[in-house]
Backbone as JSON Lines, residues from 0, in Angstrom:
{"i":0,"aa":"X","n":[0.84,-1.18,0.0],"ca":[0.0,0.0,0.0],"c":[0.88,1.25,0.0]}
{"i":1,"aa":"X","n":[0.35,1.94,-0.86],"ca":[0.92,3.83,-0.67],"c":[0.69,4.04,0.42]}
{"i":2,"aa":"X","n":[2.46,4.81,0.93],"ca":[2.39,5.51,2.17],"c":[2.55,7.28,1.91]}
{"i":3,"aa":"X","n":[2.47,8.33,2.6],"ca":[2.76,9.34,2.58],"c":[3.29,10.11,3.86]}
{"i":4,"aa":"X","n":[4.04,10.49,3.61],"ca":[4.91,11.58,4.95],"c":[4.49,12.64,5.32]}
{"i":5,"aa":"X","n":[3.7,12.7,6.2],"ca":[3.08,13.75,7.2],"c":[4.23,14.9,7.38]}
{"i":6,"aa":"X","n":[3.88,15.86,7.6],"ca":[5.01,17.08,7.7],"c":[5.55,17.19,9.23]}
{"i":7,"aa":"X","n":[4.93,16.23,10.23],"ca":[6.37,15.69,11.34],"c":[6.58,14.36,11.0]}
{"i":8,"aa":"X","n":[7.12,14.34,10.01],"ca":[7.83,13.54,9.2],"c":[7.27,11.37,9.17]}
{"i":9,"aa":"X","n":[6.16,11.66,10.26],"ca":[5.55,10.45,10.26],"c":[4.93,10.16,9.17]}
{"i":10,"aa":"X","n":[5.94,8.78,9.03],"ca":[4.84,7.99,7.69],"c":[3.46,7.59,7.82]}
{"i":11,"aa":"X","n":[2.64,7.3,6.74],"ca":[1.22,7.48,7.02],"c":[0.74,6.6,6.36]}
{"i":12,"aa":"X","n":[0.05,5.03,6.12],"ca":[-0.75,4.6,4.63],"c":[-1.75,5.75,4.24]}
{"i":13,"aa":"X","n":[-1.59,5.76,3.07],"ca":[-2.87,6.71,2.37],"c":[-4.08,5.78,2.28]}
{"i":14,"aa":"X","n":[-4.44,4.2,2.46],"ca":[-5.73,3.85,2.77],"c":[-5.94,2.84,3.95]}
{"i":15,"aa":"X","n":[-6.82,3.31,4.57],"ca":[-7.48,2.1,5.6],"c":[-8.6,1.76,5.8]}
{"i":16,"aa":"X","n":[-9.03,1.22,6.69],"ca":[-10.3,1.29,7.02],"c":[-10.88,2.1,8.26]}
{"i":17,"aa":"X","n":[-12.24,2.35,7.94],"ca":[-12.89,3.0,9.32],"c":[-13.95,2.14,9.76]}
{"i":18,"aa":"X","n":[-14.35,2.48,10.89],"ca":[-15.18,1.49,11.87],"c":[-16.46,2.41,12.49]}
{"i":19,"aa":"X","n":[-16.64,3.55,11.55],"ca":[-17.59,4.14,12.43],"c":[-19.37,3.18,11.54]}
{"i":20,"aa":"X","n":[-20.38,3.39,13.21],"ca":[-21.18,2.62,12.82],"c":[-21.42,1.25,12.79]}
{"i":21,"aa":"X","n":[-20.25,0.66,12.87],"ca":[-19.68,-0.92,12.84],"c":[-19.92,-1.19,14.59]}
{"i":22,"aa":"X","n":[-20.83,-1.92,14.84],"ca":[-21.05,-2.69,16.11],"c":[-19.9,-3.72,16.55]}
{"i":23,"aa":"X","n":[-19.68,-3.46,17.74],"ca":[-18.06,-4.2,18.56],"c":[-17.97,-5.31,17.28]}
{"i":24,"aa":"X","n":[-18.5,-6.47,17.57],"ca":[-18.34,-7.82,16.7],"c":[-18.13,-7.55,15.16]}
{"i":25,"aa":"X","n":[-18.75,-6.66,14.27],"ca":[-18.64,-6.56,13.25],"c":[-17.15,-5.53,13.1]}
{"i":26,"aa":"X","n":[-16.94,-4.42,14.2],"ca":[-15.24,-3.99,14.32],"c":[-14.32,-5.11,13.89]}
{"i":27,"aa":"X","n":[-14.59,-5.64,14.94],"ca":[-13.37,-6.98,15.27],"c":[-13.33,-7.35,13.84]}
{"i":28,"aa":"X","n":[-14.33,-7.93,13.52],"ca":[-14.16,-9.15,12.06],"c":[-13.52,-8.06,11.11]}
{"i":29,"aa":"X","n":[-14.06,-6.81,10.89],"ca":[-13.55,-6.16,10.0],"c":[-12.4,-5.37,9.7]}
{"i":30,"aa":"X","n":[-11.9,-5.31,11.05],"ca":[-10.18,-5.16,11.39],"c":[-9.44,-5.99,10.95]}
{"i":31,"aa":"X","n":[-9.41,-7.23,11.68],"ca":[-9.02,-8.11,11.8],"c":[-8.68,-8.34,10.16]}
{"i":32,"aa":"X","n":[-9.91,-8.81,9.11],"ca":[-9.91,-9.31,8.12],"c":[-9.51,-7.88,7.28]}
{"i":33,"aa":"X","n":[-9.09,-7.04,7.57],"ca":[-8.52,-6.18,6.68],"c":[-6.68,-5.92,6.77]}
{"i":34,"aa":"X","n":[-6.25,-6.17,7.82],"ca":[-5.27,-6.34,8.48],"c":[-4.55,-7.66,7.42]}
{"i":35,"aa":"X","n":[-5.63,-8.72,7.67],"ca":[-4.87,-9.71,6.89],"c":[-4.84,-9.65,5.47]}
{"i":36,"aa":"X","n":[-5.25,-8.29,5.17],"ca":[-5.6,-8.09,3.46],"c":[-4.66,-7.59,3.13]}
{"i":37,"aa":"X","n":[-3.91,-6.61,4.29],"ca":[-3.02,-5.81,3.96],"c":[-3.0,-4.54,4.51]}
{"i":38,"aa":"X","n":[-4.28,-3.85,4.99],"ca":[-4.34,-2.72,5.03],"c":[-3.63,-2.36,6.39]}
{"i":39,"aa":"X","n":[-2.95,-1.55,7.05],"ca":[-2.14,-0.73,7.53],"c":[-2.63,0.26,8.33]}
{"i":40,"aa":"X","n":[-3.96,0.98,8.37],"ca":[-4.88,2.26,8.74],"c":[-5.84,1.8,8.93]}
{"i":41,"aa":"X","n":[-6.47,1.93,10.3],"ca":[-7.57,1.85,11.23],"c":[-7.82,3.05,11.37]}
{"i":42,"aa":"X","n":[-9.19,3.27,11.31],"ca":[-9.56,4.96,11.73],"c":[-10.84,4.16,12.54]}
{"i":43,"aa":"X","n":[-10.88,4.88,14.06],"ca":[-12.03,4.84,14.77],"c":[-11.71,6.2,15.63]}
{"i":44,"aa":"X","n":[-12.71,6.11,16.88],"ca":[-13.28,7.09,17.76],"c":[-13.89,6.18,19.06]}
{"i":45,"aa":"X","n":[-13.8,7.17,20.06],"ca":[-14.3,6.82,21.32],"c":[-15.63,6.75,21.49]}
{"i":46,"aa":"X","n":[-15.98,8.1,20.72],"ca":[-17.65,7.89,20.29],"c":[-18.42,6.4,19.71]}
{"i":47,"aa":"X","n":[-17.2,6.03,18.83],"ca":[-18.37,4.51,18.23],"c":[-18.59,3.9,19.05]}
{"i":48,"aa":"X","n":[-17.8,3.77,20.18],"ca":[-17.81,2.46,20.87],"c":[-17.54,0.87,20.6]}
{"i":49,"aa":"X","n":[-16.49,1.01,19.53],"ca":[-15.88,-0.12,19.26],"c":[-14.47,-0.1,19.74]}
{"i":50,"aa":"X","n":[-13.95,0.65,19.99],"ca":[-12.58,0.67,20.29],"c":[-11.61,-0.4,20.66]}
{"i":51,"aa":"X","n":[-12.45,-1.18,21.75],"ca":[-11.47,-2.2,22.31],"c":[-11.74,-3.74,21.56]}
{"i":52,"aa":"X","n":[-13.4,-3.58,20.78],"ca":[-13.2,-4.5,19.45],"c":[-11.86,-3.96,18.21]}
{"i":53,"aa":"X","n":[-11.68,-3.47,18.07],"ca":[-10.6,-2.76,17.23],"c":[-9.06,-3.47,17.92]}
{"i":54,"aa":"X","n":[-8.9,-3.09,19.48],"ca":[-7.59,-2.99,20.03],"c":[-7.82,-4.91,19.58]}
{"i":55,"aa":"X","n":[-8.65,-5.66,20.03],"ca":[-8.71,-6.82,20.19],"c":[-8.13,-7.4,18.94]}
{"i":56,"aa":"X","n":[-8.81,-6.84,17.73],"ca":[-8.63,-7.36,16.53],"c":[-6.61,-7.01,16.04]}
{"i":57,"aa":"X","n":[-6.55,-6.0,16.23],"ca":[-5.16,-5.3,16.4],"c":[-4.16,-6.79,17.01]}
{"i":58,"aa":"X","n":[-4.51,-6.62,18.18],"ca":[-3.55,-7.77,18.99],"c":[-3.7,-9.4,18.43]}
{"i":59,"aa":"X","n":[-4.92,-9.72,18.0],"ca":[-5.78,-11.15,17.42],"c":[-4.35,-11.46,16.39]}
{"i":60,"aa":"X","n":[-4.23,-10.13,15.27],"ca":[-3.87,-10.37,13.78],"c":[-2.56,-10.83,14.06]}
{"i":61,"aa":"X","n":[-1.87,-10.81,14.93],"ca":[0.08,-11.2,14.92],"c":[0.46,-10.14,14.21]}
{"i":62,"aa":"X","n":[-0.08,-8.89,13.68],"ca":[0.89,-7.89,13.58],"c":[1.47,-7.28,14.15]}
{"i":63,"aa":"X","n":[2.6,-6.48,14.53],"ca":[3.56,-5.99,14.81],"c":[2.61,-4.88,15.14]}
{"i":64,"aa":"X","n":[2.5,-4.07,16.73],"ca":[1.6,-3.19,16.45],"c":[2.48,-1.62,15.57]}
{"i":65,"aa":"X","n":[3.37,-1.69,15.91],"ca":[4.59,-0.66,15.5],"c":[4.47,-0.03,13.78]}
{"i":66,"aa":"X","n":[3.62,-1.36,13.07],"ca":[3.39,-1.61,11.8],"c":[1.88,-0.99,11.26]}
{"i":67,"aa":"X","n":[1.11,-0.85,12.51],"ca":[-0.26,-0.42,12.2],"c":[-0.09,1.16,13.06]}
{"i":68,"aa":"X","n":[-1.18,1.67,11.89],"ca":[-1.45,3.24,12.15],"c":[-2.4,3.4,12.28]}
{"i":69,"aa":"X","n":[-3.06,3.61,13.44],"ca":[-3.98,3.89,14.24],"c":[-4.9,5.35,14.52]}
{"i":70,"aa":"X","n":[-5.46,5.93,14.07],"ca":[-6.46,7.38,14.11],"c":[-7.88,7.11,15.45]}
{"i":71,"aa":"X","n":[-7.63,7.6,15.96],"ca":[-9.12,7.94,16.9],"c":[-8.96,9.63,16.92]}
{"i":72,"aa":"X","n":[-10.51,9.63,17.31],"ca":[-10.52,10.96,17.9],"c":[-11.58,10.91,19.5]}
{"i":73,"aa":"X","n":[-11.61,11.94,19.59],"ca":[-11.68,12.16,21.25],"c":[-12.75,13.61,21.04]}
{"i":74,"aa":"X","n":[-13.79,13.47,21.91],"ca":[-15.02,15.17,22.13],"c":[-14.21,15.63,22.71]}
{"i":75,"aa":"X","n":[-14.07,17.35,22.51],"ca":[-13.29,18.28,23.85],"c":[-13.55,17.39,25.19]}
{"i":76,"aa":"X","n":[-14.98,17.45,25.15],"ca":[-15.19,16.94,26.76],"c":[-14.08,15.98,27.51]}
{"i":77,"aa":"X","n":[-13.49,15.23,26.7],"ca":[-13.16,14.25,27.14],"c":[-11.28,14.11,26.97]}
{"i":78,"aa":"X","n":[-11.01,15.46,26.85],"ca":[-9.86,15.93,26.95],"c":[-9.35,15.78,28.14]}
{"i":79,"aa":"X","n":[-9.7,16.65,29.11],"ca":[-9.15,16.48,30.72],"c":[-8.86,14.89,31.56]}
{"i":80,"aa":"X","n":[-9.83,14.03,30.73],"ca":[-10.25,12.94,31.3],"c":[-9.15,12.05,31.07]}
């Protein structure tokens, strides 16, 4: 997969998958089975509430986590926290 270099110099895949909408179980499978496709980029949020289906699938695949690039985001609210 195409990667691209972020301007602090972190490499980036230019495609992954996202998980918003995706219920825990359907996260997992769809991490998981994208991981083994190849893909490199997970995009979720704290809001979906899949997250730790995600971390699960992450750790499941035997990839290297060092190797996967990972995006969440976070509400202000939940900054301090």
């Amino acid at each position: 997969m195409k990667e691209i270099k972020l301007n602090n110099n972190v490499v980036m895949p230019q495609v992954g998958i996202g998980t918003f909408l995706l219920e825990p179980n359907d996260a997992y499978n769809s991490v998981l089975n994208a991981l083994k496709m190849g893909y490199r980029l997970i995009d979720t949020a704290n809001a979906y509430r899949n997250e730790k289906a995600v971390g699960r699938a992450i750790k499941d695949s035997g990839i290297t986590r060092s190797d996967i690039f990972v995006s969440t985001k976070l509400w202000p609210s939940e900054y301090e926290k």
